[in-house]
C-alpha positions in Angstrom: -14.1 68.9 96.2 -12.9 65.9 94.1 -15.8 66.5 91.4 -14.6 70.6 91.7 -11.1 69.7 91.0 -11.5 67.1 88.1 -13.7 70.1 86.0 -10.2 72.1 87.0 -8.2 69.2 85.5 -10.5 69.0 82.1 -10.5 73.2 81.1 -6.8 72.9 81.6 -6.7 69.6 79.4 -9.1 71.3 77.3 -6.7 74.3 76.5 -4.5 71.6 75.4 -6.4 69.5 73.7 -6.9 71.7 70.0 -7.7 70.3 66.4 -5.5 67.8 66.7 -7.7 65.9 69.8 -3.9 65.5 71.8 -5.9 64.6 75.0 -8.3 61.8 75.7 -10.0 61.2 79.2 -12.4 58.7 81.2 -13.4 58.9 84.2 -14.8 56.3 86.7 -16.0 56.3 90.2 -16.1 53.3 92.8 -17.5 51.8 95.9 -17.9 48.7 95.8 -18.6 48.4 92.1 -17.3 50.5 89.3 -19.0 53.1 87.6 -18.3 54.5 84.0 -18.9 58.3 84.3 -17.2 59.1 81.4 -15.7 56.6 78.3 -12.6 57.1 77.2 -13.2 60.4 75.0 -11.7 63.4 73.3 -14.7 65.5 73.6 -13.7 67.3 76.4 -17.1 68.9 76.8 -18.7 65.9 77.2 -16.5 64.2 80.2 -17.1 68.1 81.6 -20.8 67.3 81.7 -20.2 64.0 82.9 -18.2 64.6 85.8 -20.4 67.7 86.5 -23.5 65.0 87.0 -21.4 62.8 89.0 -22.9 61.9 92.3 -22.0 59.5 95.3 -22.9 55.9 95.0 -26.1 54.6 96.8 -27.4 51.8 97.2 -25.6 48.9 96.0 -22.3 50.7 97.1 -21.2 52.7 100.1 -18.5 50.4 100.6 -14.7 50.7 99.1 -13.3 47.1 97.3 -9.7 47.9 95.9 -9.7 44.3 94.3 -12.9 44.3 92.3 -12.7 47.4 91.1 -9.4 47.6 90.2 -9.8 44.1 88.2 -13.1 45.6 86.8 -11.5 48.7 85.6 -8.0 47.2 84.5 -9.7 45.8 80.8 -10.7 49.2 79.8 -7.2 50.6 80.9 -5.9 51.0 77.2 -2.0 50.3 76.6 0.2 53.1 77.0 2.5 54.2 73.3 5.1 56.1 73.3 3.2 59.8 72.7 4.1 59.9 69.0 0.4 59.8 67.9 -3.4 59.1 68.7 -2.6 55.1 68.0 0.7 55.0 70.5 -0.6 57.6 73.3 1.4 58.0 77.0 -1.0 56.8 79.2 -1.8 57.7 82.6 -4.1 56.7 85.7 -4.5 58.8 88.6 -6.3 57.1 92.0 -7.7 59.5 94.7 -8.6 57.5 96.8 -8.9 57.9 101.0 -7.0 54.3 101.0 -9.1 51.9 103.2 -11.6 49.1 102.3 -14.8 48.0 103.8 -16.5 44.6 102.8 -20.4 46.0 103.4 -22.7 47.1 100.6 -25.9 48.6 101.5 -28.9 47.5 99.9 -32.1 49.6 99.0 -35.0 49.5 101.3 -38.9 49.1 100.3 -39.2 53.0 99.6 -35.5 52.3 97.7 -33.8 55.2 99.7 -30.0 54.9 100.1 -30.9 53.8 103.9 -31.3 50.1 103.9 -29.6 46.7 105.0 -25.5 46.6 104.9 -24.6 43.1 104.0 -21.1 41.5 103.1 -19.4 41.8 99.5 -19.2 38.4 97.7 -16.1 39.7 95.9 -14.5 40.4 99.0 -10.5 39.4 99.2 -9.0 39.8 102.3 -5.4 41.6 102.5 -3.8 41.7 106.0 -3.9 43.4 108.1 -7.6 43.5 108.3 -9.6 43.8 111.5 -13.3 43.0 112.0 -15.1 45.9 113.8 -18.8 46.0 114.5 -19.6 43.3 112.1 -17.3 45.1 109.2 -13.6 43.9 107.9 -11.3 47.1 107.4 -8.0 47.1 105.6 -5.6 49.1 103.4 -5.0 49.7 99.4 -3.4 46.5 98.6 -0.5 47.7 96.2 -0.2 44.5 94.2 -3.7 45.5 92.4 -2.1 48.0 90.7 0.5 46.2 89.1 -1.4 44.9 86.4 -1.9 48.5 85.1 1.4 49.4 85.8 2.2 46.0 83.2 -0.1 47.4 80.5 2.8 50.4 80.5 0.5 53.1 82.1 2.1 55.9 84.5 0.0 55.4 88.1 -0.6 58.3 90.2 -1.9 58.3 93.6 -3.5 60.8 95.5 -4.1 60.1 99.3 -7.3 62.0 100.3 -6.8 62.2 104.6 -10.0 60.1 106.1 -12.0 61.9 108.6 -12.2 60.7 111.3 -15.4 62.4 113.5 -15.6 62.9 116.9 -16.8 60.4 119.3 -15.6 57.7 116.3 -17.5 54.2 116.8 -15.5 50.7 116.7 -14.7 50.7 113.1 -13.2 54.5 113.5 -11.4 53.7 116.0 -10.0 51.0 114.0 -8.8 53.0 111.4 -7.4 55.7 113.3 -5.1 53.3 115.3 -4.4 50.1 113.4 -5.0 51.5 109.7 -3.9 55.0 109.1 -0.6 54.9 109.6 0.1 52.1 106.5 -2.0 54.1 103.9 0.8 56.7 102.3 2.9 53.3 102.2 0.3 51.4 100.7 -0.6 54.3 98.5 3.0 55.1 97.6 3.5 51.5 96.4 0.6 51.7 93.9 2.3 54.7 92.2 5.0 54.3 89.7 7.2 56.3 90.8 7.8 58.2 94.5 7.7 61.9 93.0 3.8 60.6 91.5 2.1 60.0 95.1 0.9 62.9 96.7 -1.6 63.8 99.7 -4.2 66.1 100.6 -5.9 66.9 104.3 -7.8 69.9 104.9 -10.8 69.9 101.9 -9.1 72.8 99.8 -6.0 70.9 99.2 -7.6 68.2 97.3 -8.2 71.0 94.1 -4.4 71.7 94.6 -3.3 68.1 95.0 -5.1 67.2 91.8 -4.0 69.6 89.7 -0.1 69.0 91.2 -1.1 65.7 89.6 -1.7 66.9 86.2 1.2 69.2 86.5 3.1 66.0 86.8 1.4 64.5 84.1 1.8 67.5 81.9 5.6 67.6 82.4 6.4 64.0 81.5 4.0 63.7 78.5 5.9 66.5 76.5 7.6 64.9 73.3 11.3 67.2 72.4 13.7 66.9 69.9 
């Protein structure tokens, strides 16, 4: 639904975007690593492609790690401008993001299917509250990662995508349906810049509307009047 909704987000930016190249994109994924899916572009067709290939993480991820990531991604963040041309461009950086973090990463097996060991993250950083459940720390978005982007004059935008929680949940669902859920819309609230620029999404067909609310929001503040 994510992947559906950012091809939504580019043929609208792409509509926008004319001879003049108004709009540039990336677009990353993460676990507990960051992936480039696209590089900061103007070709619009070519993030389209990119984002159309995108797939989960396997091995080597399957865990979420706000703090790596986030200080992996923040020196390709470029410095926001004022809008007035391609050198001094409004910048803006949307997280979806279901808002908890696990320390595990899976590793590959023999045959190198997804399936394989979990083991801890080395660039784990604990931010409380946390709470060990079978073997596996939980906690929320820590907001003060998003700061430094914030400082680098970049409009952030969260969306909070509702995690499922399935019937029968284990230990570490259980966990984050009773001592984690109800601190995520703070914690993702605080990322944003601004209150109006955090949004939410439950049942799957509101994450294509959530998103492009998001651009809609993007849309109305990047307009340059006289």
């Amino acid at each position: 639904m994510v992947r559906s909704a950012l091809l939504d987000v580019l043929a609208r930016a792409g509509q926008l975007n004319g001879p003049t190249d108004q709009v540039r994109v990336a677009v990353y994924k993460f676990s507990n690593r960051l992936t480039v899916v696209q590089a900061p572009t103007t070709n619009l067709s070519a993030a389209t492609t990119a984002v159309r290939t995108m797939e989960l993480d396997g091995a080597g991820g399957s865990g979420t790690n706000y703090a790596a990531v986030l200080n992996d991604i923040l020196p390709q963040v470029s410095a926001g401008g004022d809008g007035s041309s391609s050198a001094s461009r409004k910048a803006y950086f949307m997280l979806l993001t279901d808002g908890i973090a696990d320390d595990v990463m899976e590793t590959a097996d023999a045959s190198s299917y997804e399936w394989g060991n979990w083991v801890p993250d080395p660039r784990w950083v604990p931010f409380q509250p946390s709470f060990l459940a079978d073997g596996e720390n939980l906690q929320g978005l820590d907001a003060s990662l998003c700061s430094p982007i914030k400082n680098k004059k970049v409009t952030v935008l969260t969306l909070n995508i509702d995690y499922v929680i399935p019937p029968n949940p284990d230990w570490r669902f259980q966990t984050i349906r009773d001592k984690l859920k109800g601190s995520i819309n703070q914690n993702m609230n605080a990322c944003a810049s601004a209150a109006n620029l955090t949004f939410n999404a439950g049942a799957p067909g509101s994450i294509k509307q959530a998103i492009n609310t998001m651009f809609d929001a993007i849309l109305a503040s990047a307009r340059l009047t006289r």
